[in-house]
N, CA, C and O of each residue as an XYZ file, in Angstrom:
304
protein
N       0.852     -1.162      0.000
C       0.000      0.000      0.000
C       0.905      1.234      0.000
O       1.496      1.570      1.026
N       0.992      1.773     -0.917
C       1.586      3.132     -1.353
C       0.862      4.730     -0.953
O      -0.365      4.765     -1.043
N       1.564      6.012     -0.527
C       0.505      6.728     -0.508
C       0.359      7.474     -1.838
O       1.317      7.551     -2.608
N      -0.697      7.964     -2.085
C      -1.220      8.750     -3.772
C      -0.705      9.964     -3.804
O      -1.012     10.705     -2.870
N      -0.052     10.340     -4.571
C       0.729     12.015     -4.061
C      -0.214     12.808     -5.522
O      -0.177     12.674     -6.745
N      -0.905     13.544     -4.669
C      -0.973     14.815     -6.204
C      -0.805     16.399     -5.638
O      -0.974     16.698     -4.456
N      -0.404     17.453     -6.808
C      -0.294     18.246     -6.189
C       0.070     18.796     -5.189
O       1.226     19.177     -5.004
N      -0.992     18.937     -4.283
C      -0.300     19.819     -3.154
C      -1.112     18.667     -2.170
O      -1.706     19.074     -1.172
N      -1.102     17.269     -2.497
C      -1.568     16.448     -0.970
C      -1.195     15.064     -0.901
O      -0.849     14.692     -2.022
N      -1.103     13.894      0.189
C      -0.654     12.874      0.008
C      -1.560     12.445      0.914
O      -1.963     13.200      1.798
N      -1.949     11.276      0.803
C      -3.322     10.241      1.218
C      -2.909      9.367      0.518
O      -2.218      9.262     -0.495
N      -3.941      8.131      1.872
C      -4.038      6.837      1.542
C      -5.491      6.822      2.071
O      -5.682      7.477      3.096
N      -6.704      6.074      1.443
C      -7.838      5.945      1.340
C      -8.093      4.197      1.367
O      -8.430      3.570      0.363
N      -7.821      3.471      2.940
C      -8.450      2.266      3.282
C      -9.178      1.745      4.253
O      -8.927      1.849      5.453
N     -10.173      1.123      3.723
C     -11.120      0.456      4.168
C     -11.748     -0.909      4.496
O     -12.451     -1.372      3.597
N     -11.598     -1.788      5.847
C     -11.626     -2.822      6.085
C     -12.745     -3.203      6.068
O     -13.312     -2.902      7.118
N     -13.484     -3.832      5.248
C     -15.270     -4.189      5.344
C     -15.223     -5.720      5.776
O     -14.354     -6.446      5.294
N     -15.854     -6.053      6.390
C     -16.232     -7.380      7.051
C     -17.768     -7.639      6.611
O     -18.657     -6.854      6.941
N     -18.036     -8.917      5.762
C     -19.123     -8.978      5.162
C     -19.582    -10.119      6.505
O     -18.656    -10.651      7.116
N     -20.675    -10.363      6.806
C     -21.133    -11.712      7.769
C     -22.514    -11.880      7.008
O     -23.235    -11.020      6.504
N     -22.721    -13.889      7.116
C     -23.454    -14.445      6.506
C     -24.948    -14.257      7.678
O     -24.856    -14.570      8.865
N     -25.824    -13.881      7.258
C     -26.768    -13.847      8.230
C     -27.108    -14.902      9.217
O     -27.081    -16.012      8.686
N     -27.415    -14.926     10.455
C     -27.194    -15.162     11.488
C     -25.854    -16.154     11.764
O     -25.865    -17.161     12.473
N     -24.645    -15.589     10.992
C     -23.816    -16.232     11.441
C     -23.555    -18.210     10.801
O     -23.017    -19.134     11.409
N     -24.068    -18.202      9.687
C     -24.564    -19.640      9.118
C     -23.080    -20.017      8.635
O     -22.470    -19.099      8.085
N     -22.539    -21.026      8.744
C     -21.295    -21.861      8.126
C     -21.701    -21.966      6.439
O     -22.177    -23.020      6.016
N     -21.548    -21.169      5.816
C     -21.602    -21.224      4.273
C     -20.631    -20.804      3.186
O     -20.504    -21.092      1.996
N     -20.126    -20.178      3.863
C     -18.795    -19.446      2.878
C     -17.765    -20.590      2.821
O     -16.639    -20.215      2.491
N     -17.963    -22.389      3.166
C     -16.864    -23.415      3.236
C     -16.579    -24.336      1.888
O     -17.557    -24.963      1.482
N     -15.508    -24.463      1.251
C     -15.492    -24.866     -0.198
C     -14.952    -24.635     -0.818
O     -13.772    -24.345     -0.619
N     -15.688    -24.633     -2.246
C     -15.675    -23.543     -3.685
C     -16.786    -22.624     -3.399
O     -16.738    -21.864     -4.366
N     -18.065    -22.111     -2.419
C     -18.610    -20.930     -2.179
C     -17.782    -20.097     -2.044
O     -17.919    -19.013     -2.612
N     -16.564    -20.399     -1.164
C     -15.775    -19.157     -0.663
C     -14.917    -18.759     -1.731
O     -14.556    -17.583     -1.771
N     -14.565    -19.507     -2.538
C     -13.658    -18.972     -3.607
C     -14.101    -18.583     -4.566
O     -13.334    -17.969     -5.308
N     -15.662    -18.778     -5.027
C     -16.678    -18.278     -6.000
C     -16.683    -16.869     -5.364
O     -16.445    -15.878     -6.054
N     -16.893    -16.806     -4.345
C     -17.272    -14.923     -3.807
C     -16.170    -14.270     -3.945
O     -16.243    -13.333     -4.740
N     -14.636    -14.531     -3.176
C     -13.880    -14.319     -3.726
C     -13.017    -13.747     -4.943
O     -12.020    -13.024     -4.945
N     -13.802    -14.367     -6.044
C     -13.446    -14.391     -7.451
C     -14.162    -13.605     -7.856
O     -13.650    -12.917     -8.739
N     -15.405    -13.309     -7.556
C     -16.488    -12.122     -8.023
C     -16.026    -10.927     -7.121
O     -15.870     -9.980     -7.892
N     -15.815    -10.644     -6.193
C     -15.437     -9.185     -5.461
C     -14.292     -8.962     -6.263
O     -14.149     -7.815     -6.687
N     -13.426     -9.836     -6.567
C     -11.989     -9.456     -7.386
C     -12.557     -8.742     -8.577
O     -12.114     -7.617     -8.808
N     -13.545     -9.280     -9.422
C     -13.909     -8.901    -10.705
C     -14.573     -7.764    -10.252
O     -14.060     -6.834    -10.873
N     -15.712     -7.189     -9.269
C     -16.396     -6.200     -9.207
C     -14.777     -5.500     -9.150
O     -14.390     -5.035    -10.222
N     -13.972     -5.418     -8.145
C     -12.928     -4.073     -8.143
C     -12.651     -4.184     -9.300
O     -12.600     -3.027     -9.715
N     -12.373     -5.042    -10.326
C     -11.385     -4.179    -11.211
C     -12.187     -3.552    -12.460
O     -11.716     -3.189    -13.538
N     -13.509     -3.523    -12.029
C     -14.575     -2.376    -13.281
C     -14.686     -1.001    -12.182
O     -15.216      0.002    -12.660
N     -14.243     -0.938    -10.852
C     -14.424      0.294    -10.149
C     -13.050      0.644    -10.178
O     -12.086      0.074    -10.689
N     -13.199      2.174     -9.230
C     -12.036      2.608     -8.816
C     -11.263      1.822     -7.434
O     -10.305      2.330     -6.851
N     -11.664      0.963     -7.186
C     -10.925      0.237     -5.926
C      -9.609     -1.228     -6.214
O      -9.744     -2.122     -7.049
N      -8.375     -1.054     -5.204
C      -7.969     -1.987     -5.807
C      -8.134     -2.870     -4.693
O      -8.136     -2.252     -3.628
N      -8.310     -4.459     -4.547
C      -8.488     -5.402     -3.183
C      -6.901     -5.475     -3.050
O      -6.194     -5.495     -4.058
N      -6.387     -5.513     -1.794
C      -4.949     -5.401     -1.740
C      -5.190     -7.283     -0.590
O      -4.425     -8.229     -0.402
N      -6.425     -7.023     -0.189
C      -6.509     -9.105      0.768
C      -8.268     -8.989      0.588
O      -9.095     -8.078      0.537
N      -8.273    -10.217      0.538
C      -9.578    -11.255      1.212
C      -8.920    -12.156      1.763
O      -7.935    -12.814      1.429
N      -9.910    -12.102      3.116
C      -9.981    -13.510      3.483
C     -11.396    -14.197      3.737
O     -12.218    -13.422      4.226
N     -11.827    -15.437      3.515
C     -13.153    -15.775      3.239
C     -12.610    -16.656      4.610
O     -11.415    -16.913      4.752
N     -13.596    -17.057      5.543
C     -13.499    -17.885      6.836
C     -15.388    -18.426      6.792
O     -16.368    -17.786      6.411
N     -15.299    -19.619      7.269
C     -16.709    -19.684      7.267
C     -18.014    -19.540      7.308
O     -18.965    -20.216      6.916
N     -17.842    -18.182      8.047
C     -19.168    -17.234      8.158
C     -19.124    -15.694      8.348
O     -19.941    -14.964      8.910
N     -17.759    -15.344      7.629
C     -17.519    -13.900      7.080
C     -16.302    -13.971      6.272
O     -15.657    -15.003      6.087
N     -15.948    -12.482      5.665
C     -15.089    -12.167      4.710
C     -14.766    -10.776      5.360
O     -15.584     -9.925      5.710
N     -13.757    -10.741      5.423
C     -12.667     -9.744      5.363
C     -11.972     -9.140      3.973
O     -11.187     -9.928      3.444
N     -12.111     -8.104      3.433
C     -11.900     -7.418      2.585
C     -11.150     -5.886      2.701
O     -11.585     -4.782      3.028
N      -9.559     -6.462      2.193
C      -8.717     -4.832      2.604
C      -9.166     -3.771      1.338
O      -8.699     -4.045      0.233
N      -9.638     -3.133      1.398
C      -9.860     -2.281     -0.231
C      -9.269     -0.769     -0.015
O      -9.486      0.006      0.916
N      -8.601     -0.631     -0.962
C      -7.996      0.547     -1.077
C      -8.656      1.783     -2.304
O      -8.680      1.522     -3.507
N      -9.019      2.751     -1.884
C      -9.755      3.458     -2.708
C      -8.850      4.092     -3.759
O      -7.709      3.999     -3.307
N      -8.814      4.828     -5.219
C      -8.089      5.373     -5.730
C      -9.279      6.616     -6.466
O     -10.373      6.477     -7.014
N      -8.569      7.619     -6.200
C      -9.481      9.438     -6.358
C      -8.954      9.476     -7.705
O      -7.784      9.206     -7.981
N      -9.897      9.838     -8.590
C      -9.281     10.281     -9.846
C      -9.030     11.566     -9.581
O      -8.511     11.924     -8.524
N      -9.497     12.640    -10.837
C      -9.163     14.163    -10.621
C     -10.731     14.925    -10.318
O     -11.538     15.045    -11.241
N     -11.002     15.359     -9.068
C     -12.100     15.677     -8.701
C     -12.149     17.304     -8.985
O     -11.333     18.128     -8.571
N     -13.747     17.649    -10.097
C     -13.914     18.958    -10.077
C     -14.846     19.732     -9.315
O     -16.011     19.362     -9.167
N     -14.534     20.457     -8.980
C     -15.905     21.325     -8.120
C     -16.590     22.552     -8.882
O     -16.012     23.354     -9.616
N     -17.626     22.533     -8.628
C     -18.322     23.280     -9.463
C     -18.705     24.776     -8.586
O     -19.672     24.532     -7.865
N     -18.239     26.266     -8.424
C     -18.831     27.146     -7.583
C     -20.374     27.817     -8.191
O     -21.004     28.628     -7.513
């Protein structure tokens, strides 16, 4: 994880999301967990986010995601 330098600022933009299977159910054990896995990978790479970890455990996911800012305009 690198920080983003532009201009006149330097940031790092991460976010640890913890997904849980409702009430806690043993389902994410297998090829489920590596099917979800494989799809969050594909959702980041059509967004601006890059996954830097998953980890899939039996009844949640851990997801490191790192945000990336393009060039933001403001309008007065």
């Amino acid at each position: 994880m690198a920080y983003e330098t532009k201009s006149h600022c330097k940031y790092i933009i991460a976010l640890h999301l913890i997904l849980v299977v409702k009430y806690r159910k043993t389902l994410l054990q297998g090829n489920l967990g590596e099917f979800v896995k494989q799809k969050i990978s594909k959702i980041a790479e059509r967004s601006d986010v890059n996954v830097e970890e998953i980890g899939v455990d039996k009844d949640h996911i851990h997801i490191l995601l790192v945000i990336i800012c393009g060039p933001i305009i403001c309008y007065s």
